[in-house]
C-alpha positions in Angstrom: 61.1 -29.8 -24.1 57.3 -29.6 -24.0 55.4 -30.7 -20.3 53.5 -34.3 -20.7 49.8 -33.6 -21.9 46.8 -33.2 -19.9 43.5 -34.2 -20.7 40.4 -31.9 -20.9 38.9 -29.7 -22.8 40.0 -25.7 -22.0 36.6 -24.4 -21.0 35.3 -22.0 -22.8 34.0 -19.2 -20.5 35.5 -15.7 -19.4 38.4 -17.3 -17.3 40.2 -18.9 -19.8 40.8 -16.3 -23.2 43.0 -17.7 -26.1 45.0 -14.9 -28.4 45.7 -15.1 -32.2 44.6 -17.5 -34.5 43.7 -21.2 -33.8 45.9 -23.7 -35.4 44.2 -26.6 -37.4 45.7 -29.9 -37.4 45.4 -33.2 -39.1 47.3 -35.8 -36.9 46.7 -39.6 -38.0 43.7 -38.7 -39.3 42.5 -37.1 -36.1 41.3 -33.3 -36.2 42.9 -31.1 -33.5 42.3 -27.4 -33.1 45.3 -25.6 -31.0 45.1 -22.3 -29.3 47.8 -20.4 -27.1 46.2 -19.1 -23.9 46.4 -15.7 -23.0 48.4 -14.4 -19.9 50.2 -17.7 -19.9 52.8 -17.5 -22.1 53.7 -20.8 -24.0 51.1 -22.6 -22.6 48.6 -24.1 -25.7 45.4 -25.8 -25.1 44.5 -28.8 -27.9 40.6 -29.3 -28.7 40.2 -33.0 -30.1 37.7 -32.2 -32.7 37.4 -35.5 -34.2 36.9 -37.3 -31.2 34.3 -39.6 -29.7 33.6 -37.1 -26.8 34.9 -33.6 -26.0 38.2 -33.8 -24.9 42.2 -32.5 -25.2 44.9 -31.4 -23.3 46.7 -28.1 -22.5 51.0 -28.5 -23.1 53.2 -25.9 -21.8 55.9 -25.2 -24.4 59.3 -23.9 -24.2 59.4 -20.5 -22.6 62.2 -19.2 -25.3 60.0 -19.9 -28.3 56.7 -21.1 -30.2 55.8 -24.8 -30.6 56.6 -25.8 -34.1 53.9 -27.4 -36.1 55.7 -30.6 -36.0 55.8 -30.0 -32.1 52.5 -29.4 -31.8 51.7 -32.2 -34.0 53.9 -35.1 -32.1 52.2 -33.4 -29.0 49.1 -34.9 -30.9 50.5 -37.8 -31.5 51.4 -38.7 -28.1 48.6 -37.8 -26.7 46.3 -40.4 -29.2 48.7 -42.7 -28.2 47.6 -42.9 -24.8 43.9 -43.4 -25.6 42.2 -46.4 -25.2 40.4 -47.2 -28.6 37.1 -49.0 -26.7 36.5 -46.1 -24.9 37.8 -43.4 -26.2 39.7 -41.8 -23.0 43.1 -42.4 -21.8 43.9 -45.6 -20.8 43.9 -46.3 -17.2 
C-alpha cells in the first residue's frame, strides 16, 4: 500500500533527476503530471499542473511493483481531497 502524500513540488535542479517518461493525468478535472525519481526506486513525485499555485506530493509505491494508473490516479484523488478550496493548499 502506497505511503500517505506529501505536499510540494519535486524541485527541479541537479539533486533530484526523474527516469522515463512523465505520466499525464486527468483526475476530477485536475491536471497532474507524475514522474518516478531516479535512485529511489518506487518513489513518484506528482506535479499539480492545474493548480492555483505550484504544488504536489511525492508517494512512495510498493517496492515489488509499479503504481497502476488507477493507483496513481486515487493517489490524486486523495491528495485534492485534502485541499482546502479557499486557498488552495491543504487544509490545516
Amino acid at each position: 500500500m502506497p505511503t500517505e502524500p506529501k505536499p510540494g513540488l519535486a524541485p527541479e535542479d541537479e539533486r533530484v533527476r526523474h527516469r522515463g517518461e512523465p505520466v499525464a493525468l486527468t483526475v476530477d478535472g485536475q491536471e497532474f503530471r507524475v514522474r518516478l525519481r531516479e535512485g529511489e526506486p518506487r518513489t513518484y513525485d506528482f506535479d499539480w499542473l492545474s493548480g492555483p499555485h505550484e504544488y504536489g506530493f511525492a508517494l512512495s509505491g510498493p517496492r515489488d511493483r509499479a503504481l497502476s494508473r488507477a493507483e496513481m490516479a486515487q493517489a490524486a484523488r486523495d491528495f485534492l481531497a485534502q485541499i482546502d478550496p479557499a486557498t488552495g493548499y491543504l487544509a490545516d
